[in-house]
C-alpha positions as CSV (number, residue, x, y, z in Angstrom):
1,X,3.9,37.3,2.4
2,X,7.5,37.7,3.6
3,X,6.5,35.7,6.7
4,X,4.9,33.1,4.9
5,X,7.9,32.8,2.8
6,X,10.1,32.4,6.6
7,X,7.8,29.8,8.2
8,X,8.5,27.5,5.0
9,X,12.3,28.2,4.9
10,X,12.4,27.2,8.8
11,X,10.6,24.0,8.1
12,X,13.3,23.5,5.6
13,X,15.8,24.0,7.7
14,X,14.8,21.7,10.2
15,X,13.2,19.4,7.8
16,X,16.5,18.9,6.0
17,X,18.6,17.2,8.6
18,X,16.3,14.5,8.8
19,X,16.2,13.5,5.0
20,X,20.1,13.5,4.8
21,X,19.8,11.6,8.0
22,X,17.4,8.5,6.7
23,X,19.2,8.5,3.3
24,X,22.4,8.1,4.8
25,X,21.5,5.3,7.2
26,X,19.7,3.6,4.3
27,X,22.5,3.2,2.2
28,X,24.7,1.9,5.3
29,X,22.2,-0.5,5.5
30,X,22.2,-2.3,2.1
31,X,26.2,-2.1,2.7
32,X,25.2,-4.6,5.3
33,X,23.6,-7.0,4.0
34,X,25.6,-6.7,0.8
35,X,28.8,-8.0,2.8
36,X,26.9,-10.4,4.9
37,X,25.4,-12.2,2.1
38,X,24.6,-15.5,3.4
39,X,25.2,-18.8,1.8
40,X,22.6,-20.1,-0.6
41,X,19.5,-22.7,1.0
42,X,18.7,-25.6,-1.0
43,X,15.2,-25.5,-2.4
44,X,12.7,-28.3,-3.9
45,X,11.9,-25.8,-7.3
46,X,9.4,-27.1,-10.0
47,X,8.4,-25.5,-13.1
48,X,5.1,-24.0,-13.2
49,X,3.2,-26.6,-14.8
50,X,-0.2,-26.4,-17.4
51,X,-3.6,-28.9,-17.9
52,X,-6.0,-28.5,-20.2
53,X,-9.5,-28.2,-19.5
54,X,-11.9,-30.3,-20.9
55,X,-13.1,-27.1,-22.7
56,X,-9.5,-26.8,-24.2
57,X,-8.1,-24.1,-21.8
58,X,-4.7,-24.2,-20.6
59,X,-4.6,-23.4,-17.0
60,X,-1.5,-22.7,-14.8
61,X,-0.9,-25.2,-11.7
62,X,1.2,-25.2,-8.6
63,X,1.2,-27.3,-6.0
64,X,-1.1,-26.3,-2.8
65,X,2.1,-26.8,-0.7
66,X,4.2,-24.4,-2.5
67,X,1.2,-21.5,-1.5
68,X,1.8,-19.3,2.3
69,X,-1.1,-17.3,3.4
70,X,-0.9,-14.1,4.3
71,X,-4.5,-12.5,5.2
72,X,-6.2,-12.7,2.6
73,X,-3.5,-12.8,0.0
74,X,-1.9,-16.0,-1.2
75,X,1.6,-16.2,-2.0
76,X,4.4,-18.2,-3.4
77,X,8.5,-18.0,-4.3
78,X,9.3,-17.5,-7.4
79,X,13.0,-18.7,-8.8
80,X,14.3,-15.5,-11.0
81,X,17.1,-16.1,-13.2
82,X,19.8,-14.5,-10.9
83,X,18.4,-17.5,-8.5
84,X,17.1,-15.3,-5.7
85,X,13.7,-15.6,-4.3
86,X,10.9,-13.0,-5.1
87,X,7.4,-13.4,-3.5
88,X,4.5,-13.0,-5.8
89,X,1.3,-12.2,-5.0
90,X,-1.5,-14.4,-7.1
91,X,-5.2,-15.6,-7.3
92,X,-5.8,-19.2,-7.2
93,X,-8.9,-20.8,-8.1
94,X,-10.0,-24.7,-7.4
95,X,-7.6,-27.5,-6.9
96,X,-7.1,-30.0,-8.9
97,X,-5.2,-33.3,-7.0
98,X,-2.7,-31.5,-5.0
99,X,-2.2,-28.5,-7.2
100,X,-4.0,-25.2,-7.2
101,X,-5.2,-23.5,-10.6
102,X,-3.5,-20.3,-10.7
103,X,-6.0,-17.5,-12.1
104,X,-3.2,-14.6,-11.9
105,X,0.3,-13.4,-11.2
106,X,2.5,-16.3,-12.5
107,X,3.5,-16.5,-16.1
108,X,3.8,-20.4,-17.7
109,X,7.4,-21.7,-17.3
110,X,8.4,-19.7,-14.2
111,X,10.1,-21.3,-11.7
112,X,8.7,-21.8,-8.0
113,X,9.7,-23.1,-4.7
114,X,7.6,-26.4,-4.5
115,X,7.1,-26.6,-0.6
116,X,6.8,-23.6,1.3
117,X,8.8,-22.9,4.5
118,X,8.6,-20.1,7.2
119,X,12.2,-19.8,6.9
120,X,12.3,-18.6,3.2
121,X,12.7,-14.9,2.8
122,X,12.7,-12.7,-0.1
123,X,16.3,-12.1,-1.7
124,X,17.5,-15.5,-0.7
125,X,20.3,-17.0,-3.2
126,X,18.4,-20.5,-3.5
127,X,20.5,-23.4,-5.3
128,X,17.5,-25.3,-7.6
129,X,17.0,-29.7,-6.8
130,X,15.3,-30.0,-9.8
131,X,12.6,-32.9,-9.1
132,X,12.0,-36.2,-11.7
133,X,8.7,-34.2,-12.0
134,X,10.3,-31.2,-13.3
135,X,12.8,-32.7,-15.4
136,X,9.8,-34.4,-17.4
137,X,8.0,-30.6,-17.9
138,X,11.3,-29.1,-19.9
């Protein structure tokens, strides 16, 4: 038993290094790109916008160009309120004109980037044009 009891307090040992290592060089990491903040991008943003069915549903709708692929997963940028991007994950359903009904993982009134670009990322300070579309959905 005694050995049993060595093996694991060697493995700590050398274990231990390592995890103080990672952590360290984690935190030196967001430093980084806390102090290197870049400057905000100017994004398209729309409100996510409703229809009702001709059964009387509400559903949700964005606009196909605001969805990126990624596999099988589609995507989109949502707006929070400290005006960073987040990407959310959702289902979409048919389209309806050029919009896409959204069958999860957007809530109604969020705010979304309206045309996708590869040159979004996640974290992004975005300042909001607010489209003549969007200004008649508030």
């Amino acid at each position: 038993m005694s050995m049993d009891i060595k093996k694991r307090f060697i493995l700590f040992l050398m274990a231990a290094p390592l995890l103080v290592a990672g952590c360290s060089k984690q935190e030196q990491g967001s430093k980084k790109s806390q102090s290197q903040e870049s400057p905000p991008v100017a994004v398209e943003s729309i409100t996510i916008r409703t229809a009702v069915e001709v059964g009387g549903a509400e559903v949700l709708l964005v606009p196909a160009s605001a969805i990126f692929h990624k596999g099988e997963l589609a995507g989109i940028f949502v707006v929070g309120a400290d005006n960073r991007l987040s990407v959310r994950w959702i289902s979409t359903g048919r389209s309806m004109n050029n919009d896409l009904v959204v069958l999860g993982g957007l809530d109604k009134g969020e705010i979304v980037v309206g045309t996708y670009s590869p040159a979004l990322q996640e974290g992004v300070t975005v300042i909001k044009r607010v489209t003549a579309e969007d200004q008649t959905n508030e």
